[in-house]
N, C-alpha and C positions, 0 to 999 in steps of 0.2 A: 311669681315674678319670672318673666322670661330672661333667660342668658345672655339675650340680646337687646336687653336694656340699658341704654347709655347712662354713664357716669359721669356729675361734674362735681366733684370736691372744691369747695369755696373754702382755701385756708386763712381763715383773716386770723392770723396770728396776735396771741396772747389775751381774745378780747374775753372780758372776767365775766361770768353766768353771775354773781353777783349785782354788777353795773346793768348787763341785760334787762335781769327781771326788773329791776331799778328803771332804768326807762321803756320799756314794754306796758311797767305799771302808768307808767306818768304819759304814756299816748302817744312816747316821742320818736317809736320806733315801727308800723303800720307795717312795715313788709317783713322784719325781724316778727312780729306776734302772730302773722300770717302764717310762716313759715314752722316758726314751734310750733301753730294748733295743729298742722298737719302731718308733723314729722313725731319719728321715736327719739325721747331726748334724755340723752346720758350727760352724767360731769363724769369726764374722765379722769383719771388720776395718773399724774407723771411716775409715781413711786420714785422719786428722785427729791434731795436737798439739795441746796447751795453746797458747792460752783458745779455740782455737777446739775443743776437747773438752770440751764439756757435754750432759747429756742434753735439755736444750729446745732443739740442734742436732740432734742424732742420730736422736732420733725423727722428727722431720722428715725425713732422710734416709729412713726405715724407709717413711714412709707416701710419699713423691714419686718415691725411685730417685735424689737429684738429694745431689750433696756439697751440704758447704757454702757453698762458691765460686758454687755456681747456685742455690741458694735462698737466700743473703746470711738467714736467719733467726737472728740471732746471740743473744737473750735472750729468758729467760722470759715468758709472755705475749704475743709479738708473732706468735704462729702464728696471727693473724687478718688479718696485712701479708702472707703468704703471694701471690705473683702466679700458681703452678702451680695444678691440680687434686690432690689428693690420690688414694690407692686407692678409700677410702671414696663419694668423688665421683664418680670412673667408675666403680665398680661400681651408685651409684644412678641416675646418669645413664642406664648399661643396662638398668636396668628391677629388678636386685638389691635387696633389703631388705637398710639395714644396721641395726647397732643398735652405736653405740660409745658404749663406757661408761670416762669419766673419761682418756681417751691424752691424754697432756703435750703441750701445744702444738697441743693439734688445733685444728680450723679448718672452719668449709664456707662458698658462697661463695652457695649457691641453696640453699633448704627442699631438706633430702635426703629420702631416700626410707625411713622409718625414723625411728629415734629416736639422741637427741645430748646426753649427757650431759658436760660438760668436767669438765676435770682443777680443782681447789680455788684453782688461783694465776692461774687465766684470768682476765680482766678483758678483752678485746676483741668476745667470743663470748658468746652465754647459751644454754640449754637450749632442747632442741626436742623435741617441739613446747612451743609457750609452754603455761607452766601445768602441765604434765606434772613435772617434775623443781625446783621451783623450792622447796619445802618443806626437801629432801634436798641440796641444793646449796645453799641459803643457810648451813645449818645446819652442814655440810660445813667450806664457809670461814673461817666465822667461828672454827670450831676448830682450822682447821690455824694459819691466823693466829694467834690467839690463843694459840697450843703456846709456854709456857716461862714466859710472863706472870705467869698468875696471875688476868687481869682479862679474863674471858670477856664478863663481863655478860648470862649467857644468862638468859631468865625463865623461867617456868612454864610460859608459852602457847610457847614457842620449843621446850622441850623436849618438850611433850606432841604440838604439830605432827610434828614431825618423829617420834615415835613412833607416831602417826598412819600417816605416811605409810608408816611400813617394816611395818605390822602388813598394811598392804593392799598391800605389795608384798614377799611374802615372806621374811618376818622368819623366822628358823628356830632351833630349839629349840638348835642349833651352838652360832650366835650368844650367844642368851641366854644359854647355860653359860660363854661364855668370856667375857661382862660381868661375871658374877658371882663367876667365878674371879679375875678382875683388880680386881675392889673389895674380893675377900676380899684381896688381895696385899696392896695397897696399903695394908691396916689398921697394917702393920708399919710403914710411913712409906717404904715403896723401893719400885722397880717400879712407878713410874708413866711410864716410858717404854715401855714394852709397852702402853701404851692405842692406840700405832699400828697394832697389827696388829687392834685390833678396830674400826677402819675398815676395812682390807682384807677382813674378813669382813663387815660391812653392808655394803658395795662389792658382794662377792661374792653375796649375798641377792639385791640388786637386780638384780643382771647374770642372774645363772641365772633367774629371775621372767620376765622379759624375754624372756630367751631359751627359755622354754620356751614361752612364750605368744602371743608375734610369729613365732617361726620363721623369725628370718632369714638372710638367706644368707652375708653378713659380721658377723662382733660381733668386738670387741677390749676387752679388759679390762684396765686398768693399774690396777698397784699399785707402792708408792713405799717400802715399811715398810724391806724388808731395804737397801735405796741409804742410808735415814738410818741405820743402825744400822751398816753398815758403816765412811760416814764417823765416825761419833760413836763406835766403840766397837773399827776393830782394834785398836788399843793394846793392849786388854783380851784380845782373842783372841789375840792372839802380839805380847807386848809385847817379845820379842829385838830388832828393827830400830830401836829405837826409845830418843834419848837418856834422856826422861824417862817416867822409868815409873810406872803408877799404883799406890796408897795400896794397901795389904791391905783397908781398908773399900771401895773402889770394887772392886776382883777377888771382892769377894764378892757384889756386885750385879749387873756387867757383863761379866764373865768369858766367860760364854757367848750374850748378847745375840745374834752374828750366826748361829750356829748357832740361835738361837729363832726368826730371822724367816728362816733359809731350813725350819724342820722346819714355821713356821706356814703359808710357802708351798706346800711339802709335801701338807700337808692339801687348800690349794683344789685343787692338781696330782690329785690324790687322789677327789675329787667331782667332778671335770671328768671324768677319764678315764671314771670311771662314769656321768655321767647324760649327757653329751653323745655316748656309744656310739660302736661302732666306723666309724659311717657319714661320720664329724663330720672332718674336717681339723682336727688341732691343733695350732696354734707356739706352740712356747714361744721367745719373742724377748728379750732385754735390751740390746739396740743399742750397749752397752758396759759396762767391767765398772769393778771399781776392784783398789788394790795399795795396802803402806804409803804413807802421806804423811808425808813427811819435812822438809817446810817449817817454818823459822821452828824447829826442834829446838834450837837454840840458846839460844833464849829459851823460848818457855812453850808452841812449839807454835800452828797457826794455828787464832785465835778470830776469832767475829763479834760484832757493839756493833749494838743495834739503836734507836732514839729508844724512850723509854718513853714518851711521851705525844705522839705525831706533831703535834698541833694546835702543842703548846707547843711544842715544839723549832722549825717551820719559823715559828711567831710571833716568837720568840727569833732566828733568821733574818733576820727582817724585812718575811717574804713578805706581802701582803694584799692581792691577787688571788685569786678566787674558785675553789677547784681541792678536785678528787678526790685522796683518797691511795688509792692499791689496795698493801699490801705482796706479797714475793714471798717465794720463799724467801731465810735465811739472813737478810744486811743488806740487802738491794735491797727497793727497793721502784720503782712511775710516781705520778708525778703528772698529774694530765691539767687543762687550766685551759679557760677558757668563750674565749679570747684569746690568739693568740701571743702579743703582748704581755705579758700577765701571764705566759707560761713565759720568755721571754726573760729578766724581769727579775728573776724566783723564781732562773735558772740562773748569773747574775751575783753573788745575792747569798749561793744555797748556795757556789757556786766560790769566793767571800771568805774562806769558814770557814776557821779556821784553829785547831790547836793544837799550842802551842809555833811553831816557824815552819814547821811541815807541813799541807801542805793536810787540812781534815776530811773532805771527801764526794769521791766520783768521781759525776761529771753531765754525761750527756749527753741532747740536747734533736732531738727530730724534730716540728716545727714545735710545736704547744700540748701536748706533751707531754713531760713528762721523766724520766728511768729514773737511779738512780744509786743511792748507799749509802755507810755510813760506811767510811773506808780501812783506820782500825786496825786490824790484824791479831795484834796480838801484847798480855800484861797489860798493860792502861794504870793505873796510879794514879787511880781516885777524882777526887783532890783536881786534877788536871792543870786549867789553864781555856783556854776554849774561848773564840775570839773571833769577834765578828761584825764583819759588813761596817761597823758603826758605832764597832768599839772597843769596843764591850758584853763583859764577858767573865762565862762560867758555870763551875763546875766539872763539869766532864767525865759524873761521878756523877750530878748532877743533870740529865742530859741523856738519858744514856744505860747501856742493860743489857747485858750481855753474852747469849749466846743459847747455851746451852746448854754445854757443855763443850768442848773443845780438837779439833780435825778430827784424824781419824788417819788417814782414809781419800781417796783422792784417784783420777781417772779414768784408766782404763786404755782406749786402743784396739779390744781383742778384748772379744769379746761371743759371748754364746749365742746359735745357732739352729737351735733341733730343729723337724721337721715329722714328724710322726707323723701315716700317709697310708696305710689298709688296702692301698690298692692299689701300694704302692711298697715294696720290699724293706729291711729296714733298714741305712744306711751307717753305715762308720766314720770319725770327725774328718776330714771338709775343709775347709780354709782358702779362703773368699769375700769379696768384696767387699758390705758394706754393703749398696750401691745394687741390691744386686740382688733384695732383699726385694719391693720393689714391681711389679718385672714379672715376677716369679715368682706371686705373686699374681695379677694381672690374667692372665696364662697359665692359670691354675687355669680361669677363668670364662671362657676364652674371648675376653676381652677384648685386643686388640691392644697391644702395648707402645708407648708416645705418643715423636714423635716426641723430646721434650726429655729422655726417659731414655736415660745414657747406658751401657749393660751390658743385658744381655740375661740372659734367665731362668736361673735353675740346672737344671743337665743332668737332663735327661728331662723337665721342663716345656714345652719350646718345640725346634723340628726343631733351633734356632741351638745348637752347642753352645759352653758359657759356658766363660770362662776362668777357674781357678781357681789364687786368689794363692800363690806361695810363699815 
């Protein structure tokens, strides 16, 4: 393999090697069976349990080499408190062009060498270079936030921007037929949860745009569509494990949702293989998968409650310190304040919250900033009231929305990763460690594995040969 062979990491987060070979076998995946007959194919393993198993840990693993334990990165958005270098980072550091588009939790620490688009739920990081990305990325946010509401508040000029932008960074005729296939859907009143995967294709517009016209040496592409669909919908796909099963009206809507978002990943699998040609290094990574979620079956199944008007609910509070809300996924959200002080005393008097005599929110505070979310997990009644640090009490309803329908899906350990590499024979399933993704890379370019990574490159990358888990 030459040093100077480009890299494009395809991260479709969390999608399970189990589900894979499951439709691979059933013919439902043509460019996914493609891609494994020609690639080396590992299930990786997180070496991580719950709650230290989430993908805004995992991916961090992907791009450092480093567990949990040694990047302490524990929540979404905080891939900007990162103290390592990333891959990304030594590869620009060496003089490589990267170009990463949208990886969860990413992070740089110096102007890279290239371009830096983040993932929707960043808040510590912004696009690079300034001004380049910042039309597609606002516009980006406010939608993913905004997903379940109802209260986008987008205008005319917000929309026509950001059509703007994707018309001069190749917007593709793909694209447009599956906007207008998804609005024809929708006429019925269902099938408005499939407007996720047409982000993944404007996602994909911009990345291949990019990547055709910078030529750089590392890109990474994440996509997020089939991780929600999975949680939100295996009931649906094999509701057997599972106490409460869904309505004959919902199996006619959701039935085969996770089968849509891996045939939609499929497609970009599909235009990758082909216009990034045989010269191109390709991973397909997912840094971990999921399995039934079987929490809370008892009751209704585990739901999230999100504030429906953040201002009112943390006035209701009683907060009035001058602060940022940035939401995250699910019920979490940071607040970031102008003064310790004002998060100190924001965290005292979310921690008051109470209903019935159970605490409301979980909050935790790293100096003027605070990260937490409501606890309920399971149907709360409406009418329930909610207390403040003053006695004040609201009903529940009037506080707060539930966020989409009941989780079915929950995180699993093992994870895809294929590298399809003209010049490497293709393998059959071995069992790897996580951390080895990143100095397997850095071996690709030639680059020295740093001393804080612990695991050595996968066999025939580097003289070291690597151990492989069993």
């Amino acid at each position: 393999m030459k040093s100077t062979s480009p890299v494009v990491m395809l991260g479709f987060n969390e999608l399970s090697p189990v589900l894979m070979d499951q439709f691979i076998a059933e013919g439902k995946l043509p460019n996914f069976a493609r891609m494994k007959a020609e690639s080396q194919v590992y299930v990786t393993d997180a070496e991580e349990i719950a709650p230290n198993l989430e993908p805004w840990i995992q991916w961090v693993t992907v791009e450092t080499g480093l567990s949990y334990k040694q990047h302490g990165i524990f929540d979404l958005a905080d891939g900007h408190k990162l103290g390592f270098p990333r891959i990304d980072e030594l590869l620009s550091q060496s003089g490589r062009k990267i170009w990463i588009c949208g990886s969860m939790n990413a992070s740089f620490h110096n102007p890279p060498n290239g371009f830096f688009l983040p993932d929707p739920w960043s808040v510590g990081v912004d696009p690079y270079p300034k001004g380049e990305f910042e039309d597609f990325c606002d516009y980006v946010r406010r939608n993913v936030h905004g997903h379940g509401t109802g209260k986008l508040a987008m205008s005319t000029t917000d929309h026509l921007k950001f059509l703007a932008f994707m018309v001069r960074h190749g917007f593709s005729k793909k694209t447009i037929t599956r906007i207008i296939v998804q609005l024809a859907q929708e006429r019925s009143g269902k099938f408005r949860w499939k407007r996720a995967v047409i982000l993944d294709r404007l996602q994909w517009d911009v990345f291949e745009y990019y990547w055709r016209n910078q030529a750089p040496d590392y890109s990474t592409f994440f996509i997020n569509s089939t991780a929600h669909f999975q949680h939100m919908y295996w009931r649906n796909m094999d509701p057997s494990p599972f106490q409460i099963k869904p309505s004959v009206e919902e199996q006619e809507e959701y039935k085969d949702a996770v089968q849509f978002g891996y045939q939609s990943m499929d497609k970009i699998v599909g235009e990758c293989l082909d216009k990034m040609g045989p010269d191109t290094v390709i991973i397909l990574a997912s840094a971990l998968s999921q399995q039934p979620s079987l929490v809370d079956e008892d009751q209704s199944g585990k739901i999230f409650y999100r504030a429906n008007e953040p201002a009112d609910f943390f006035a209701f509070a009683g907060i009035t310190a001058p602060y940022r809300y940035a939401p995250v996924q699910w019920e979490q959200f940071h607040l970031f304040f102008k003064e310790e002080s004002g998060a100190v005393e924001a965290e005292c008097l979310l921690r008051a919250m109470k209903i019935g005599a159970q605490d409301l929110m979980f909050i935790k505070r790293d100096g003027q900033e605070l990260f937490g979310g409501c606890t309920v997990s399971t149907t709360q009644d409406r009418r329930s009231l909610v207390t403040n640090a003053k006695g004040e009490t609201k009903a529940f309803g009037q506080l707060f929305y539930q966020v989409s329908g009941a989780k079915s899906g929950m995180h699993h350990p093992d994870g895809i990763l294929w590298i399809r590499d003209g010049t490497k024979k293709p393998t059959a399933v071995q069992r790897v460690s996580l951390r080895q993704v990143a100095p397997t890379i850095l071996a690709h370019f030639g680059v020295p594995k740093q001393d804080f990574m612990t695991m050595d490159p996968l066999t025939g990358y580097d003289s070291h040969q690597t151990p492989v888990l069993t």
